[in-house]
N, C-alpha and C positions, 0 to 999 in steps of 0.2 A: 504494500500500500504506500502512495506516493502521497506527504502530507502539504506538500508544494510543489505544487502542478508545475506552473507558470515556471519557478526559479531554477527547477532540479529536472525536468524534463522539458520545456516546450522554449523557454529562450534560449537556452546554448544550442537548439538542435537546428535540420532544415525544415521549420514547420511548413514553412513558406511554397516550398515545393510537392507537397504531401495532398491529396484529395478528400481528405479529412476536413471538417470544421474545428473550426478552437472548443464550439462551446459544446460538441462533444468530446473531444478531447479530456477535458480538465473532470466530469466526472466518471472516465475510460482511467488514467492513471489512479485515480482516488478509491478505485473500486465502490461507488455509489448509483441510484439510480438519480438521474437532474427530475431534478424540481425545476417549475416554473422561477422565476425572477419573484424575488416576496420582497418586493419594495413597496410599500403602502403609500397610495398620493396621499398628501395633506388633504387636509377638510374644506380647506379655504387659503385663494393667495387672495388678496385684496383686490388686485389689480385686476381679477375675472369678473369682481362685482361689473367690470364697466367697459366690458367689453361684449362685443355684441357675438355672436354664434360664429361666426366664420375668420377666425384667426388663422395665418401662418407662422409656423418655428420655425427661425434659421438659428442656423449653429456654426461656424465659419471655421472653428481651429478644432484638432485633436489633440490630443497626449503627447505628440510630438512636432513639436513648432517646426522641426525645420523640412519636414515633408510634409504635414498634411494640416493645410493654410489653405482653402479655397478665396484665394484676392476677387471673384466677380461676384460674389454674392447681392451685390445690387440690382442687377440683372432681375431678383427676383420682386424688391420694391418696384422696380419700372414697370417689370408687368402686371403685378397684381394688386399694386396699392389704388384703393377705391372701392376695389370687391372686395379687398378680403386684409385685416388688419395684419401688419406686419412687426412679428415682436423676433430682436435677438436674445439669446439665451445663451450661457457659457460662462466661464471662468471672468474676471474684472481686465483678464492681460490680452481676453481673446480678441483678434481682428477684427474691430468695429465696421459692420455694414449698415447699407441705410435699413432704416427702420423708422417705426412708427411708434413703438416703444422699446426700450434699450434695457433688458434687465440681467444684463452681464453681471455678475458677481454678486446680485441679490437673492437668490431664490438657493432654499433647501435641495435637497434631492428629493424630498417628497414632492416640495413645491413643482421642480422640474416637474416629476410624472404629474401631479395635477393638469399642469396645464399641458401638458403634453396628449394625456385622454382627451380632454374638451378639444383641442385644434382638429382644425378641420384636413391639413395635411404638415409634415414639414420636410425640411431641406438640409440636411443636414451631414460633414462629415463624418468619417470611420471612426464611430467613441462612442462612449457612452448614449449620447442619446440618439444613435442609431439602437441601440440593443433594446432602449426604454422603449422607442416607438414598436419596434415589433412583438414586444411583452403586453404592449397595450391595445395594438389591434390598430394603432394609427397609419393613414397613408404615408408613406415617407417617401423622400431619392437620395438616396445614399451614395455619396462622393468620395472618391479611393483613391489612396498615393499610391504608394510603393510594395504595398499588402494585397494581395489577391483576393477577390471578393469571394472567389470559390470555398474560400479557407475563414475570411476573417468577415463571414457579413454576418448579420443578426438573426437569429431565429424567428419566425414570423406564427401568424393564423392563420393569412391568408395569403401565399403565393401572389394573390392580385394586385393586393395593398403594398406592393414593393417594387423600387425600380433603382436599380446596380447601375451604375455609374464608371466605369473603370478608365484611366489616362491612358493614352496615344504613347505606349512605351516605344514602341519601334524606332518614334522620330524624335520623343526625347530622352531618352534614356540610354546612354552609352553604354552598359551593360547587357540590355536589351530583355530585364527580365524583372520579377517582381523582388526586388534587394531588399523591402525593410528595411531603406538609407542606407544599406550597404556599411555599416558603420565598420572604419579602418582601411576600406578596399578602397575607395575612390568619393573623393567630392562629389556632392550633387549642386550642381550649378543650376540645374533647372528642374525645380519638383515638379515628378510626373504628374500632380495632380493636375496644375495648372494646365495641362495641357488638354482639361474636359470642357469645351465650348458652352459659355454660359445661357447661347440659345437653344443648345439642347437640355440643359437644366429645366429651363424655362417648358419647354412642350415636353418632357420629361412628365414636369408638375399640372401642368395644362390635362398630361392622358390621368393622370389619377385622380384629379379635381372632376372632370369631365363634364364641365360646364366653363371653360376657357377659350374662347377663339380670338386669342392673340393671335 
């Protein structure tokens, strides 16, 4: 029985390469059967008092700033601010995009899932609230560095309710493959993710809303 999954089997190794999921994985070394995600939303964020039924979550940065930073996340205020209210979520350090409400560095993790169940879809990169929305049943499109989505995307309800996003390795990726920043082998001068077209983001979110003709 493996008591640390993550430290003593799945970072030193090539998870990366492997047609496995993570979040089978972790309880596969642990000898356990998975449980669902037991995060309980809070009861109440204030801020939902006054918002009206059709909000979007953006989420711009992951766990690891120097891969996975989606810079056009505005892209999705230009298209859908008017119909549908647009709030950022994440850490206080994360990449500010436009928004219509900004509540970076405020919100619990339960808060998160609160208002992550009430949205009506969101957009967000490979982290944490990529796993929250698939635990909750929310629409998402989920945006990917350097990590294979085959491996590291989130568990869902409904196959429909989800849309994989993966960067144009070929053309920018001098390694030509999915490195996980390659850390010690080679600089990344230009994070694969950046290289996901912010108008495909956009009707990405359009097919899952399906009330969109941008």
């Amino acid at each position: 029985v493996v008591y640390r999954p993550h430290s003593d089997k799945i970072l030193r190794g090539g998870w990366n390469h492997l047609d496995t999921r993570l979040y089978e994985m972790y309880p596969h070394f642990c000898k356990v059967q998975a449980s669902d995600m037991f995060i309980k939303p809070a009861e109440n964020v204030r801020v939902l008092d006054k918002l009206s039924e059709r909000f979007i979550l953006v989420h711009t940065t992951g766990g690891d700033v120097t891969y996975r930073i989606y810079p056009y996340m505005d892209a999705i205020h230009d298209a859908f601010h008017g119909d549908y209210t647009i709030i950022q979520i994440g850490s206080e350090h994360d990449l500010k995009c436009k928004s219509d409400i900004d509540l970076r560095g405020k919100l619990e993790f339960s808060e998160t899932a609160l208002l992550m169940e009430h949205a009506a879809a969101a957009v967000v990169v490979d982290s944490f609230p990529a796993h929250l929305a698939g635990y909750l049943g929310t629409k998402v499109v989920v945006l990917f560095g350097p990590a294979p989505a085959r491996v590291t995307q989130p568990k869902v309800r409904d196959p429909k309710d989800i849309i994989l996003l993966e960067p144009n390795r070929l053309d920018a990726c001098p390694l030509t493959t999915s490195c996980w920043g390659a850390p010690g082998i080679r600089p990344c001068s230009t994070p694969c993710i950046e290289t996901i077209p912010p108008d495909v983001v956009v009707s990405s979110l359009g097919n899952l809303l399906g009330d969109y003709n941008g």
